[in-house]
C-alpha angles and dihedrals in degrees: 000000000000095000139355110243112072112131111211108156113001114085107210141139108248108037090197091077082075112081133168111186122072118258117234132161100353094303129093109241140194125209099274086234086043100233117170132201116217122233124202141183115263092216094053120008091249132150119265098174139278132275130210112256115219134210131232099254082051096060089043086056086053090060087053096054093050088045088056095045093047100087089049103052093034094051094050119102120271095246088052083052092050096045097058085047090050092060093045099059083041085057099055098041087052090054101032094132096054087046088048090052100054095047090054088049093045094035116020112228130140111288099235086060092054093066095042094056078052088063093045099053090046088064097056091059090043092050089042089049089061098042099050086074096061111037089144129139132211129277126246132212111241117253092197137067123274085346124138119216130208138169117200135180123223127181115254103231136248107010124205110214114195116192145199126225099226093077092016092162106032098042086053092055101042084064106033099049095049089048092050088036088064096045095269119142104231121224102175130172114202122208113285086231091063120020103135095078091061096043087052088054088048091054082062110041083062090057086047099071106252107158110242113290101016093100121029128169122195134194140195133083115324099226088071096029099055101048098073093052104050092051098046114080095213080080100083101173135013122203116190136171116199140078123359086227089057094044091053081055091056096045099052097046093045081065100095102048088036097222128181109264126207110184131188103170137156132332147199112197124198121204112204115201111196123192119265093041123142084261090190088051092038095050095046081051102054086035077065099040100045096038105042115117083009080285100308096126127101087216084065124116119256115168117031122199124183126181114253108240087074100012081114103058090035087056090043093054096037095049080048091053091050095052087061105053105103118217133213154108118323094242087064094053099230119166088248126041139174122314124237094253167310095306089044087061098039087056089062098056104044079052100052090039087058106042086054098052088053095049108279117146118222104226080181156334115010106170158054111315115236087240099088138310093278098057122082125184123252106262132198122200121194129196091019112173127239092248102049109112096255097060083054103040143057098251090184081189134100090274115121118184115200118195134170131237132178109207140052096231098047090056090055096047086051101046086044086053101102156072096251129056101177093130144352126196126210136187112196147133102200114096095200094050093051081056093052094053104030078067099042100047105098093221156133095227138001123210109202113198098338132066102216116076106140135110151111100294091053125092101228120207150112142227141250108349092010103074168319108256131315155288136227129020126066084302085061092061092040089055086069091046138074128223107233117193128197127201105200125190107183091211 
């Protein structure tokens, strides 16, 4: 890899948006024994493009630079903080196509939700740029004598940042711009399936104005990347969205040096369909919350339970809603694209095969699509049985198992009944009933009677096996802050 900007598969405008090699301390590097990993398009095997693929001792050296730029971006004053931050957010809204694009090359998703995640992610930086002038607490009246009380927050440090490829721009930006936001220094690895779209950011975060070693991207595989910053105590704090087993990994490994964790790991989100519902409304909004990302989302629903008296009619509409999701390549802008990878595809098969061998009926689809081996066909199972695999697993694919239920009380044992507790989602027009819920659902969130519920504002996050705090909101920035507080006798 003689240089990193060498578009192969990616049109945009400014070609300097693509970049291969990892971004530290201010400087674009190669590996020093210059290995590449190679990065392909999900919709045809092609070639994006190679990344530099870092060594251990590199990403240590990542942690240093952002060690050495720490005092100086810590110590500068809130508003200085905001206005980088400020540019920066300009930036990627300015060049939102060629971000978009290079999302839809790397990962594969619908072009229109590209840009959508764009705009996503851009909020994240905008809301971040306000709230970096304002990271107070609040006071607190002294309990001593001639004793003056106050409570500070301080930014924690260096900060890791682990993330996904399924949001590979937004989720990047949901973390990086709340740590930077507080004062932390950012080391982040993207996936190795979809690093582009944080090179890119970091491209722009260069522009933006970010002073050497605040904000550092790495790439390579993770398994060699991360190591090195879970044992070293610079890293104050790690953020990672993924897998709950690899959660469990990071967790565990983060011990020894006690770093702050903030977790957003897997899901398995019921939809519970009363009667009396607006059916119409209910069925467009599980079309949405099963089909996003081609079901690659950990807000997607995974289990959907509908209440017997119109479980018919809701199968019949929303079979007839999946037939007419159109599938293709990103590009072309389809509702369902490609999905990640082998193992993504695998996974929909060993479900569906073993929903249907326990009883499960196939309304349709139900395998692997004619585009191309990476596309399956939006499926949709009836009458699936409380033990088949997918009523017990995250299926992160276009399967959606419907299932009935009678009573109030059985749909919320059922939907309790897991590990994970990131979203619910409930249809009802009963007020009482929402309240009910709303109570029982042993959740992070709860979504009544829409699917979209996430932004900036909000304090994401989920309970038991899905995950450590939040993000976003003013506690997103506070998870990258300590509370300081000062005892002062005047003497």
């Amino acid at each position: 890899m003689k240089q990193d900007r060498i578009v192969t598969g990616v049109d945009i405008a400014d070609p300097k948006l693509f970049r291969s090699f990892s971004y530290i301390g201010g400087k674009w590097v190669a590996a020093s024994d210059a290995t590449t990993l190679p990065v392909t398009n999900p919709a045809d095997g092609s070639l994006v493009g190679e990344v530099a693929r870092l060594s251990a001792a590199e990403s240590a050296g990542a942690v240093d630079a952002a060690q050495v730029a720490f005092a100086d971006w810590a110590g500068r004053l809130p508003q200085d903080r905001s206005t980088i931050l400020r540019r920066w957010f300009e930036l990627i809204v300015a060049n939102k196509e060629d971000l978009a694009r290079i999302m839809v090359a790397e990962q594969g998703k619908p072009l229109s939700e590209a840009r959508g995640e764009i705009d996503y992610a851009a909020g994240f930086v905008e809301y971040y740029a306000e709230e970096a002038k304002r990271p107070n607490v609040e006071g607190v009246t002294s309990h001593l004598p001639d004793a003056e009380v106050e409570l500070w927050l301080e930014p924690v440090g260096v900060v890791a940042l682990i993330t996904p490829w399924n949001f590979p721009t937004a989720m990047l930006t949901r973390k990086a711009a709340a740590a930077l936001a507080a004062g932390c220094t950012v080391v982040a690895h993207p996936s190795s399936e979809t690093p582009y779209s944080a090179t890119a950011l970091a491209e722009l975060a260069e522009r933006a104005g970010f002073p050497a070693g605040a904000f550092n991207v790495v790439t390579g595989q993770a398994s060699t990347v991360v190591p090195p910053w879970t044992s070293d105590a610079h890293v104050r704090a790690l953020s990672f969205t993924g897998s709950t087993e690899v959660g469990r990994i990071l967790y565990r490994d983060s011990a020894a040096t006690v770093k702050k964790l903030v977790m957003e790991l897997g899901g398995h989100a019921p939809v519970i369909v009363f009667k009396g519902a607006d059916l119409d409304h209910a069925v467009a909004e599980v079309i949405k919350a099963k089909f996003a990302t081609s079901g690659q989302d950990c807000l997607g629903a995974n289990r959907i339970f509908v209440e017997r008296p119109i479980y018919d009619d809701f199968c019949a509409k929303f079979v007839a809603a999946t037939k007419a999701l159109s599938v293709g390549r990103g590009f072309d802008d389809p509702d369902i694209g490609p999905l990640m990878n082998e193992k993504a595809v695998a996974k929909q098969e060993e479900h569906v095969a073993d929903a249907l061998e326990k009883g499960a009926k196939l309304a349709c689809g139900g395998k692997r699509h004619t585009l191309g081996p990476l596309f399956f066909e939006p499926t949709v199972l009836t009458d699936v049985p409380d033990n088949a695999a997918i009523m017990r697993e995250e299926t992160f694919g276009p399967v959606a198992p419907i299932a009935p239920f009678d009573t109030e009380e059985e749909v919320i044992a059922k939907a309790n009944d897991t590990e994970y507790g990131l979203v619910a989602y409930v249809h009802s027009q009963d007020p009482r009933r929402i309240y009910r819920l709303s109570r029982a659902l042993q959740y992070g969130m709860v979504a009544v009677n829409r699917t979209k519920v996430t932004g900036a504002p909000i304090p994401f996050g989920g309970t038991k096996q899905s995950g450590l705090g939040r993000e976003g909101a003013r506690l997103g920035m506070q998870e990258f802050m300590e509370l300081k507080y000062i005892c002062r006798d005047w003497g």
